[in-house]
C-alpha positions in Angstrom: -21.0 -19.0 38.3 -20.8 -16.8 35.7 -23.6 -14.2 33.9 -24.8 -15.5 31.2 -23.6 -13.2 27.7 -27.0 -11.8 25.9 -26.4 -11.0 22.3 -25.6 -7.6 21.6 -27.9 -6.9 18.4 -30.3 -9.3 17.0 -31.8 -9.2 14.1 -35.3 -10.7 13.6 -37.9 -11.3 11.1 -36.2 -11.7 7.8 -35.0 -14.0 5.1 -31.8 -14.8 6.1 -29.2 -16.5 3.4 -26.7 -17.9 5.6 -24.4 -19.8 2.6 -24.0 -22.6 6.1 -24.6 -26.2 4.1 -25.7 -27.4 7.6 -28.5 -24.3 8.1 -28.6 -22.7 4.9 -32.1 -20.4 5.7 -32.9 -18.9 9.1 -35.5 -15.4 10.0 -33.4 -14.3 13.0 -29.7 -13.9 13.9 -28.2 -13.0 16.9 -24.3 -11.0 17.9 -22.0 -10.7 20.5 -18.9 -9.7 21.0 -18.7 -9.6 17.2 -19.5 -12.6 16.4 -22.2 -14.7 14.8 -23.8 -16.3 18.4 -27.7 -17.6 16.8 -29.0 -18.3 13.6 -32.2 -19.4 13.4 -36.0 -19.4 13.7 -37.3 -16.3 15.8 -38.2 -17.9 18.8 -35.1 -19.8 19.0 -32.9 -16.6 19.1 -35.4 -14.1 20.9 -35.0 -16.4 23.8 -31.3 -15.4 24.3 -32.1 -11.8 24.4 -31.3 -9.5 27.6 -32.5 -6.3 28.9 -29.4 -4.4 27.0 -30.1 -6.7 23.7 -30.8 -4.6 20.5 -33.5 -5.9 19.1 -34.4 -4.8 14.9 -37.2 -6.2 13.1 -36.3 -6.6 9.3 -39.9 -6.5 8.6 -39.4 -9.7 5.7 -36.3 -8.4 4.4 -33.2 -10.5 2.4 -30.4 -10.7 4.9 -26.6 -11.8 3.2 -23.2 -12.7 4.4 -21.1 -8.8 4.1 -19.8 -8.8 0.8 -15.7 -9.1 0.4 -13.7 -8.0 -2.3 -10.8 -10.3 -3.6 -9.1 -7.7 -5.3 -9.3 -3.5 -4.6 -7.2 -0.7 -4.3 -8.7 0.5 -1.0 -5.1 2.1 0.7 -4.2 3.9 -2.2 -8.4 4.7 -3.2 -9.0 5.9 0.0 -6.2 8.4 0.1 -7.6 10.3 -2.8 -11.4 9.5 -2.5 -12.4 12.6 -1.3 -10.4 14.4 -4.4 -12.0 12.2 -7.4 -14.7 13.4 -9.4 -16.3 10.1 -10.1 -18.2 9.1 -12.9 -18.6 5.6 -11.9 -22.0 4.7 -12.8 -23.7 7.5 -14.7 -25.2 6.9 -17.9 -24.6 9.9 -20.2 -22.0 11.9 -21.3 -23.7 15.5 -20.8 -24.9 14.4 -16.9 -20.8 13.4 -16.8 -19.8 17.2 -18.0 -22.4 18.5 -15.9 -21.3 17.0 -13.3 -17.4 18.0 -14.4 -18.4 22.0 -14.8 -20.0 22.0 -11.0 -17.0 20.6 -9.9 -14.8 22.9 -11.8 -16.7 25.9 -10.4 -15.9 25.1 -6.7 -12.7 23.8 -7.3 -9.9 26.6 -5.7 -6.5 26.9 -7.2 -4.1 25.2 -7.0 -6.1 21.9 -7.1 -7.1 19.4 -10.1 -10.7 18.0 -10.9 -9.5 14.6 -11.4 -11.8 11.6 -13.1 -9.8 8.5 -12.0 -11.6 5.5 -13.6 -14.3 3.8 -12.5 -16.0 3.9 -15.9 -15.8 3.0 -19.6 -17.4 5.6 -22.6 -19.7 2.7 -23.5 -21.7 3.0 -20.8 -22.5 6.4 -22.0 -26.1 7.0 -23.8 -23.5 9.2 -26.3 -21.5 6.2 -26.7 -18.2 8.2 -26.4 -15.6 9.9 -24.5 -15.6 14.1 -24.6 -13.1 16.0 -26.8 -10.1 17.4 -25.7 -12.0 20.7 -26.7 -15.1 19.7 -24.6 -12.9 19.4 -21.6 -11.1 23.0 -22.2 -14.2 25.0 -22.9 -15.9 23.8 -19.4 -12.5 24.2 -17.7 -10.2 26.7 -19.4 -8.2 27.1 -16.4 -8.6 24.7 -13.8 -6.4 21.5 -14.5 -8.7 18.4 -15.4 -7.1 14.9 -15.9 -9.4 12.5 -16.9 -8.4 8.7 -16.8 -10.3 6.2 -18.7 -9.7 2.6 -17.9 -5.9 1.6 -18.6 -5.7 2.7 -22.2 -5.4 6.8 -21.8 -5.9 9.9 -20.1 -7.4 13.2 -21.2 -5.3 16.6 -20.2 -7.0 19.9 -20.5 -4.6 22.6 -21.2 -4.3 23.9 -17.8 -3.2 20.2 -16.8 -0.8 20.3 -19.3 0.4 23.4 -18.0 0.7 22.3 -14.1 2.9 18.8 -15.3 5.0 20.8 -17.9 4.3 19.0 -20.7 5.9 20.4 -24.4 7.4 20.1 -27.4 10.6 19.2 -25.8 9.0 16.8 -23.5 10.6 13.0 -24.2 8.2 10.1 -25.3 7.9 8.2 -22.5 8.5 3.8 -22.9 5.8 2.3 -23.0 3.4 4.9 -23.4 2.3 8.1 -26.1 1.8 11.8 -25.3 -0.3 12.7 -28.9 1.1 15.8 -30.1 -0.2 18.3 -33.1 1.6 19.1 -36.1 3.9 21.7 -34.2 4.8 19.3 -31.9 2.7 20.3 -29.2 1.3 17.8 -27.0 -2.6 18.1 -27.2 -3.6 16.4 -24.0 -4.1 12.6 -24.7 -1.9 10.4 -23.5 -1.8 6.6 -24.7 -1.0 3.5 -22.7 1.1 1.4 -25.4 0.3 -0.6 -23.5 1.7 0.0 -20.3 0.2 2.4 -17.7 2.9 3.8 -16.7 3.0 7.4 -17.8 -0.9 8.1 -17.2 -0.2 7.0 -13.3 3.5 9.2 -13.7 1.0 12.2 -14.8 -1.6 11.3 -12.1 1.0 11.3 -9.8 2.0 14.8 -10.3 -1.0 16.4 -9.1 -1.8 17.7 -5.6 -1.8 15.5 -2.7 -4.7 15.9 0.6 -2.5 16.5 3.6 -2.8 13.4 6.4 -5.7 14.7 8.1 -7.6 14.9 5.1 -6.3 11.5 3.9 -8.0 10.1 7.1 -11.2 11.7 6.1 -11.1 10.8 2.7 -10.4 7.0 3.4 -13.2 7.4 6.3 -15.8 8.4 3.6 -14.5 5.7 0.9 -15.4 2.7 3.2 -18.5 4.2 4.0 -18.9 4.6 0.3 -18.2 0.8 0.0 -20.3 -0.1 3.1 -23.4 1.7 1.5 -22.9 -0.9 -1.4 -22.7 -3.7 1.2 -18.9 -3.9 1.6 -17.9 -5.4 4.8 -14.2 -7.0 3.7 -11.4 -6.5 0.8 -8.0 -7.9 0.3 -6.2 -5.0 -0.8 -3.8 -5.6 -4.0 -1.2 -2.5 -2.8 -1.0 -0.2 -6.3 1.3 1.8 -8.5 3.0 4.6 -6.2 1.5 2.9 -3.5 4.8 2.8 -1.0 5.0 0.7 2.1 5.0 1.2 4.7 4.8 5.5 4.4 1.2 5.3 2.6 0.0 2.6 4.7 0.1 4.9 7.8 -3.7 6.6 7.2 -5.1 2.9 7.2 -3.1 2.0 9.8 -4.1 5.2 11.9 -8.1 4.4 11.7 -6.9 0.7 12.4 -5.7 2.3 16.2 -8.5 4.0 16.2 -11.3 1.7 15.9 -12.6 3.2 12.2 -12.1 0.3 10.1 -15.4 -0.1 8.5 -14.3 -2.7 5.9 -12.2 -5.8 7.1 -9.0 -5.4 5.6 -5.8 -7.8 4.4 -3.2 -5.9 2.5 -0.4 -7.7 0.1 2.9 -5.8 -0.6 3.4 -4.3 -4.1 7.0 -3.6 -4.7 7.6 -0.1 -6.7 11.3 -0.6 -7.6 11.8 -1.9 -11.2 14.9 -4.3 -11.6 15.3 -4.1 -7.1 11.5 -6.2 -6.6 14.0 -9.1 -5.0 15.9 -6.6 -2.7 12.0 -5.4 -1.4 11.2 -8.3 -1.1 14.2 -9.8 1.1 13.9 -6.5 3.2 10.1 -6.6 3.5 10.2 -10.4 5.0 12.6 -8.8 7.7 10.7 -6.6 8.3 7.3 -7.6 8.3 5.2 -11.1 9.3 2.6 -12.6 7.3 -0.8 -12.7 8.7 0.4 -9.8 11.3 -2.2 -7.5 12.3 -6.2 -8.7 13.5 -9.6 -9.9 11.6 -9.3 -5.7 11.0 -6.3 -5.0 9.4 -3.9 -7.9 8.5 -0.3 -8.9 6.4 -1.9 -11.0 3.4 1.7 -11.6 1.5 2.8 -10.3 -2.1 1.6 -9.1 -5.1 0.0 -7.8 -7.7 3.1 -6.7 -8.6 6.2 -9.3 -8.0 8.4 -8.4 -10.9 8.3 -5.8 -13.7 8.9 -7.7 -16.6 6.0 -10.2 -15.7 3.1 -7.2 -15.5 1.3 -7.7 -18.8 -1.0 -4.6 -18.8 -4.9 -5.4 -20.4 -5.0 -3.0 -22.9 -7.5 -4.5 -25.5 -7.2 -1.5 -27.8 -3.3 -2.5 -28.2 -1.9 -6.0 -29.5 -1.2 -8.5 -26.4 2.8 -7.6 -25.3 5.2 -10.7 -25.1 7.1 -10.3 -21.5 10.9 -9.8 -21.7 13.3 -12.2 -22.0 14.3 -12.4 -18.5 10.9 -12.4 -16.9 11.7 -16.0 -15.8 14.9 -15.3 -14.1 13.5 -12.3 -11.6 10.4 -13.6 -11.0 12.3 -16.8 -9.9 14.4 -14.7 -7.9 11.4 -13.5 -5.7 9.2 -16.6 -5.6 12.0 -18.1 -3.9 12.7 -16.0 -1.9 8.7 -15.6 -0.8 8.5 -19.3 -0.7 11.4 -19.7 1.5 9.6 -17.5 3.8 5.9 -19.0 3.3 4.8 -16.0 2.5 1.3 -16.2 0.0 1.6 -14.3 -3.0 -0.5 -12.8 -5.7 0.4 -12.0 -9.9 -1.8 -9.8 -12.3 -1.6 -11.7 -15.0 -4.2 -11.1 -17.8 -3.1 -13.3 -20.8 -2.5 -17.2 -20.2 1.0 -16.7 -22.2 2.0 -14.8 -19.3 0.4 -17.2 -17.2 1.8 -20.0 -18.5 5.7 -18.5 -18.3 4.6 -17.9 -14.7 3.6 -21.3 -14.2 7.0 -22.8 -15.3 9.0 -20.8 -12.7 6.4 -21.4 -10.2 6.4 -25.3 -11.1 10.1 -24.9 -11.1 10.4 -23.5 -7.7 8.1 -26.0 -6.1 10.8 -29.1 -7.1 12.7 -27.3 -4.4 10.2 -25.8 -2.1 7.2 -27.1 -1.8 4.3 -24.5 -2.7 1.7 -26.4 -1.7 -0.8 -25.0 1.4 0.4 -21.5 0.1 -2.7 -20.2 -1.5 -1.0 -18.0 -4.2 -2.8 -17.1 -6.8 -3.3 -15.7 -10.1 -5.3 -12.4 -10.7 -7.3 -11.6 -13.5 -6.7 -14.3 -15.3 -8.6 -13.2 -18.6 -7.9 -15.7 -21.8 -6.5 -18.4 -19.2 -6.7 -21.5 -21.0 -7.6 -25.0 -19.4 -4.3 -26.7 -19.3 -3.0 -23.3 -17.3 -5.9 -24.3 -14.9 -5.4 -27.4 -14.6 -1.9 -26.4 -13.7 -2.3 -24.3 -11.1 -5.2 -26.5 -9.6 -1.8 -29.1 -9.7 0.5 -26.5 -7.4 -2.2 -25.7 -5.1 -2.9 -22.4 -6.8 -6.0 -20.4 -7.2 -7.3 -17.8 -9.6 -9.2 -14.3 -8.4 -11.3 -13.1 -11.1 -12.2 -9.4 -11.6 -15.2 -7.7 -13.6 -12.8 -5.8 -15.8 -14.6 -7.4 -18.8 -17.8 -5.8 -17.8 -15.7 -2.6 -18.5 -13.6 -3.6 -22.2 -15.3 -6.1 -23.4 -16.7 -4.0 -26.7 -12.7 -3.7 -27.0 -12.2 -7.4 -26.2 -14.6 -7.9 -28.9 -13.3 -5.5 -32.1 -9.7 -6.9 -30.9 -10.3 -10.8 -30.8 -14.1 -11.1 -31.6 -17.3 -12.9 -29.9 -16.3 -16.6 -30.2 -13.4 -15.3 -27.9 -15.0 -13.0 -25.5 -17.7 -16.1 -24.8 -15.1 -16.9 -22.3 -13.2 -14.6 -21.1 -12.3 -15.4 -18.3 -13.4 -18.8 -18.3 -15.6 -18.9 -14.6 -17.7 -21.8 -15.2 -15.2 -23.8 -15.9 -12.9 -23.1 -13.3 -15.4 -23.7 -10.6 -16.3 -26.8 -12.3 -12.8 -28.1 -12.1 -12.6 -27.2 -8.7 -9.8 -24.6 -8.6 -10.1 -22.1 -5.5 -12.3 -19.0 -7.6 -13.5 -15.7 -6.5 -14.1 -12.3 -7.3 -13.8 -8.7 -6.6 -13.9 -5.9 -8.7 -10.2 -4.3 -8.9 -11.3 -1.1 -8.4 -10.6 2.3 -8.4 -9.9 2.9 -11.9 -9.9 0.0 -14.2 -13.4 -0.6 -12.9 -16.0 0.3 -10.5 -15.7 -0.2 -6.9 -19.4 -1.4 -7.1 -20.0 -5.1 -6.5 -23.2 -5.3 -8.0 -22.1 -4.5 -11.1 -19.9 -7.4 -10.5 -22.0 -9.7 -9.8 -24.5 -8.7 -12.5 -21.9 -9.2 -14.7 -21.3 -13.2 -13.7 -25.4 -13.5 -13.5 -26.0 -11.8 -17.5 -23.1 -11.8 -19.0 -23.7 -8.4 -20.3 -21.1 -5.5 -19.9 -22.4 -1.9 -18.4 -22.7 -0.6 -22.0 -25.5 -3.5 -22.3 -23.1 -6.0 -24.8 -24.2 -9.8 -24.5 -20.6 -11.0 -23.7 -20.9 -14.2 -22.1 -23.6 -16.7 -23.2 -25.7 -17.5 -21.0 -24.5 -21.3 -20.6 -21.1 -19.6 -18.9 -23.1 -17.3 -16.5 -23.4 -18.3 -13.0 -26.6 -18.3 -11.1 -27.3 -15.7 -8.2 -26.6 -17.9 -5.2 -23.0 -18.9 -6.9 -22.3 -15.3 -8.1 -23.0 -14.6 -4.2 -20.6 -17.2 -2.5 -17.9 -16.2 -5.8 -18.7 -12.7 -3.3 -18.1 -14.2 -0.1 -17.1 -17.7 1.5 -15.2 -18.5 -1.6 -12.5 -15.4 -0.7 -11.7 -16.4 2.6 -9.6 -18.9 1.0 -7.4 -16.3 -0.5 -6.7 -14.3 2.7 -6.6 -17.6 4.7 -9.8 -17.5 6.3 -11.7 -19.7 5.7 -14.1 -20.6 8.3 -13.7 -17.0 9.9 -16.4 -15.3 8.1 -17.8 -15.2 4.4 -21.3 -17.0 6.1 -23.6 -16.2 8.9 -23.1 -18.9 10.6 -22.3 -19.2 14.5 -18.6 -18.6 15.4 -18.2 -16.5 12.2 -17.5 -12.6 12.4 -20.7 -11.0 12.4 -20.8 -9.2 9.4 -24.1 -9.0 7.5 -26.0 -7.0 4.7 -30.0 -6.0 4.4 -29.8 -5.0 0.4 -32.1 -2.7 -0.6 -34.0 -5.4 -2.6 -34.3 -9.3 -3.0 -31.5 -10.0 -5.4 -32.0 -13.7 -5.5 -35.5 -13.0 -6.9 -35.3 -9.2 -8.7 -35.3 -9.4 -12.0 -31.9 -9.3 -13.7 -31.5 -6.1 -14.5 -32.5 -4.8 -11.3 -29.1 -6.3 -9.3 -26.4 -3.7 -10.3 -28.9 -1.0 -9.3 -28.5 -2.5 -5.4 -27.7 -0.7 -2.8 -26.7 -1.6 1.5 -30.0 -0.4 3.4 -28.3 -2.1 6.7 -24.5 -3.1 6.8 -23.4 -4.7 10.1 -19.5 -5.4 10.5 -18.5 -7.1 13.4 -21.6 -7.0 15.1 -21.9 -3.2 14.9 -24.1 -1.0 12.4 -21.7 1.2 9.8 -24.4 2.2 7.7 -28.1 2.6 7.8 -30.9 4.1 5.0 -34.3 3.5 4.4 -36.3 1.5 7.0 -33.0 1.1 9.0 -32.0 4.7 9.2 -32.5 5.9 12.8 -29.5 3.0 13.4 -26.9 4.9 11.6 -25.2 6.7 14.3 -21.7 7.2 13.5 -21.4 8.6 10.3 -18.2 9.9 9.7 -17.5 14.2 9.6 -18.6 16.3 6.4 -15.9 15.3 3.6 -12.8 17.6 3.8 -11.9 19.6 2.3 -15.4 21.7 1.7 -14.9 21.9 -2.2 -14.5 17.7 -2.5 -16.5 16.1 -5.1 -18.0 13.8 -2.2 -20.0 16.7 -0.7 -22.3 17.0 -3.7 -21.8 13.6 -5.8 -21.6 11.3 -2.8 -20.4 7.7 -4.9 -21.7 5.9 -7.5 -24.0 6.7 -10.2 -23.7 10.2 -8.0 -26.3 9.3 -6.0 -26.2 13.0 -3.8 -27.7 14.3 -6.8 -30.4 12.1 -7.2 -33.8 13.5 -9.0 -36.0 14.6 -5.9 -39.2 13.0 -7.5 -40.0 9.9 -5.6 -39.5 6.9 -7.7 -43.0 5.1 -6.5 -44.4 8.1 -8.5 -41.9 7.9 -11.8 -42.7 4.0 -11.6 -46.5 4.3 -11.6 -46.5 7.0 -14.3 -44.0 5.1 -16.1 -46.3 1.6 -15.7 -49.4 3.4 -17.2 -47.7 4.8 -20.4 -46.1 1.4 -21.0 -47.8 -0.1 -24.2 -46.2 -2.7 -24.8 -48.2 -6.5 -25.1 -45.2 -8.5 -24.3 -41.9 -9.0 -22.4 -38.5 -7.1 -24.1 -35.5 -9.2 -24.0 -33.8 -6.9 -21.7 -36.1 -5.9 -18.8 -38.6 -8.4 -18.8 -41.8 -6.3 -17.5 -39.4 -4.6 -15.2 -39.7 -1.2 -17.5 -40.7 0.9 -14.7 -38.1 -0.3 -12.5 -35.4 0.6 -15.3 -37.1 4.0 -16.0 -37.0 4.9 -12.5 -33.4 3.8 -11.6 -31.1 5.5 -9.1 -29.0 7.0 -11.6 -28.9 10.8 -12.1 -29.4 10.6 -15.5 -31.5 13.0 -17.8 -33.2 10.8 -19.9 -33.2 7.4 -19.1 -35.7 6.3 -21.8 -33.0 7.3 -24.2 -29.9 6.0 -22.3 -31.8 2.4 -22.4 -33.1 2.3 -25.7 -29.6 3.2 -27.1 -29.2 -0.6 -25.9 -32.7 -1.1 -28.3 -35.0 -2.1 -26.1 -38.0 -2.0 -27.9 -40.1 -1.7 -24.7 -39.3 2.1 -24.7 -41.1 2.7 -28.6 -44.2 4.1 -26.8 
């Protein structure tokens, strides 16, 4: 007869949100061997434990399903993590530069400081990006490259220098290098609209050698795990090679370092050969190889060239080419044929609907149904595209990019137009597979809150009302949007996305209720416990003796990571405790009523995480009128 198994970690006395239909609330939940083994009451599961069982007491605390990301550029982030600069999250331009001229300071030669994304100038208390003479005066010989969103990059004069841009330099298609009356570039470069020559420029700079690569990807999961990260479907990238760049992830894979569950799809790089990748790559390679850790999730973002309609909202929409129909054909059969899954980037539904008529052309042949392709982004999709894809089996991954352009959306194409874009209510009411991620690193933040705030208010981070409030979601649906609701699109479902028993045991303990916080409070969360397959990758806060296996100091010693940590640079976060700023804060507050914005939650904004140097102004450059006091 055999010993009876005793759960390896239980967690007791919380408030656990399970997402399970059949057990949807529970206080204790027990692991082992990686998996979900007890949910429930804490009697119920303390009675399984053993003498080796670890046991935590949450002390009351919320307890989630680990967040997943349907759509991030974790490979090709985590190879240069420890090498950005990033500004994701901070609230004013001077804490930005200040931020910038530290870095510059430690920053040896040859290397770049390097601002890849991550943020948009309206979240700025300034309300703007810096000059091109801002950036030279901190930096007058250190190469910066600064990349804001997909519509242009900012090239001190030493970084023009290290690419060899001049007069004599070709305009490249697609794209603008801005030049002065001479001739001379000045150091913007435009997307018009595509991307292509601000990733050619990026491209150019130094590289981390392999065993810094490692690190750097190490300290990027554990980035994402501090945010409650637990699982991401990667979307490949732009000079993003497989299989040579997939070696770092596929090293810590060996190794046992994963941190984040992990399904990457397969981008091809090779304008006008994607079909030739694409026939060697299903040779080569099996769909759904690898474990619940690492594993082959199909195609996509990129399948063709021609059908990659870049969302530039400060440029006119592009029409695809003429002969987008006939290569994209050309792979989708050829995926199809092989039942390989695939994903498209697709912003506009003109694209879309092209798409859909080789897709629906293709499936008269070979069936697509049980498939699960699906659209990304999706942004101006209109209801008969929906309905469309809902008709092929198809499903549509939503990203927070909106949260990020939408002032842009808005001077482009107006309000009435934004109030929808993309159109989430309505998809999930017409019962079209949905979820989200963020598609992070540089279109957007890698931080999930933000993306779910964004579904919940409808605002973007520079405080716009985008979405009216009829077309938000509520909190529980934004959180399933997070979780269950992207198994579907790495074939999973029932494997995890719930804490439910027989599910992989991945869990979060956020640093605060976010199905009861006031609104504005949820993209200020933070992880204080992340569990990922049944074992602790990051602990804070009341949890914080658990956190055991940090990874080593960043490499290499003059990384940004060392001093800025992640978002809204939280290393460099004001040493006053905020209990203190908040009661100080609560007894200035003069205010007789509720502000549309915070609610009574002043102190809570006045006392946020960010390391920003006046808050009170950063907030009521939104005009709250709860801070004229």
């Amino acid at each position: 007869m055999s010993a009876v198994a005793h759960p390896d970690l239980i967690l007791r006395g919380g408030l656990v949100t399970t997402l399970d239909p059949g057990n949807p609330a529970a206080s204790a939940v027990a692991m082992t061997d990686g998996a979900f083994t007890a949910v429930g009451s804490d009697r119920e599961v303390m009675a399984l434990a053993g003498p080796e069982t670890r046991v935590v007491d949450l002390k009351g605390r919320r307890v989630l399903p680990g967040l997943i990301d349907n759509h991030l550029h974790l490979i090709r982030g985590g190879l240069n993590f420890n090498m950005e600069l990033r500004w994701d999250g901070v609230r004013s331009l001077a804490d930005a530069m200040a931020m910038l001229k530290r870095q510059v300071a430690v920053t040896p030669p040859p290397q770049w400081v390097r601002v890849v994304g991550g943020f948009t100038e309206h979240q700025f208390a300034e309300k703007r990006l810096p000059t091109l003479e801002e950036l030279n005066a901190v930096a007058p010989d250190t190469p910066v490259f600064l990349l804001h969103l997909y519509d242009r990059a900012l090239l001190n004069g030493a970084a023009l220098r290290a690419v060899g841009y001049t007069r004599d330099t070709p305009e490249p298609p697609g794209g603008s290098i801005l030049r002065d009356s001479a001739g001379n570039p000045t150091g913007l470069l435009l997307a018009k609209p595509n991307a292509a020559i601000l990733y050619a420029t990026l491209a150019k700079g130094p590289k981390l050698p392999f065993e810094y690569q490692v690190n750097s990807t190490r300290h990027f999961m554990r980035e994402l795990n501090r945010l409650g990260v637990t699982g991401a479907i990667d979307a490949g990238g732009g000079f993003q090679n497989y299989p040579e760049d997939y070696r770092v992830v596929q090293t810590l894979a060996e190794a046992g370092q994963l941190t984040v569950r992990l399904a990457y799809n397969l981008f091809t790089q090779k304008p006008k050969a994607e079909k030739e990748d694409f026939l060697a790559w299903t040779k080569s390679s099996r769909y759904k190889q690898g474990d619940d850790y690492f594993r082959h999730n199909g195609a996509g973002e990129m399948l063709v060239f021609s059908a990659a309609d870049f969302e530039d909202f400060r440029q006119p929409r592009p029409d695809m080419a003429p002969e987008m129909e006939g290569e994209l054909e050309g792979v989708v059969r050829v995926l199809a044929e092989n039942r390989w899954p695939w994903r498209l980037h697709a912003t506009y539904d003109e694209t879309i609907s092209r798409a859909l008529d080789v897709f629906e052309r293709v499936n008269q042949d070979i069936p697509l149904s049980g498939l699960n392709w699906f659209f990304d982004h999706a942004e101006t999709i209109s209801e008969a595209s929906i309905d469309r894809i809902a008709a092929l089996g198809g499903g549509i991954a939503i990203q927070h990019r909106m949260a990020y352009q939408g002032e842009y959306f808005v001077e482009r194409y107006g309000h009435g137009a934004a109030a929808a874009t993309p159109p989430v209510a309505r998809m999930l009411e017409k019962g079209v597979p949905v979820s989200a991620g963020t598609d992070a690193t540089r279109v957007a933040s890698y931080n999930p809150w933000v993306a779910i705030s964004w579904l919940v208010t409808g605002r973007t981070v520079g405080g716009m009302q985008l979405t009216p409030r009829r077309n938000c979601l509520d909190r529980e649906t934004a959180l399933r949007m997070w979780t269950e609701k992207v198994t579907w699109f790495s074939n999973e479902e029932g494997r995890k996305g719930r804490i439910q028993v027989g599910q992989l045991a991945d869990l979060i303990v956020p640093d605060r209720d976010v199905l009861s916080c006031a609104e504005a409070e949820i993209a200020d969360t933070v992880s204080d416990l992340t569990v990922v397959g049944g074992k602790v990758v990051y602990a804070a806060g009341l949890f914080a003796a658990l956190d055991e296996t940090p990874p080593p100091p960043a490499m290499p010693d003059w990384s940004p990571v060392r001093t800025f940590k992640g978002y809204g640079a939280w290393g460099e976060r004001p040493v006053r405790a905020e209990a203190v700023v908040a009661r100080e804060a609560s007894a200035s507050c003069g205010c007789a009523m509720s502000c549309g914005l915070h609610g009574h939650a002043h102190a809570t904004a006045w006392s946020s995480q960010a390391p920003v140097s006046d808050l009170k102004s950063f907030w009521g450059a939104l005009g709250c009128a709860c801070w004229a006091v």
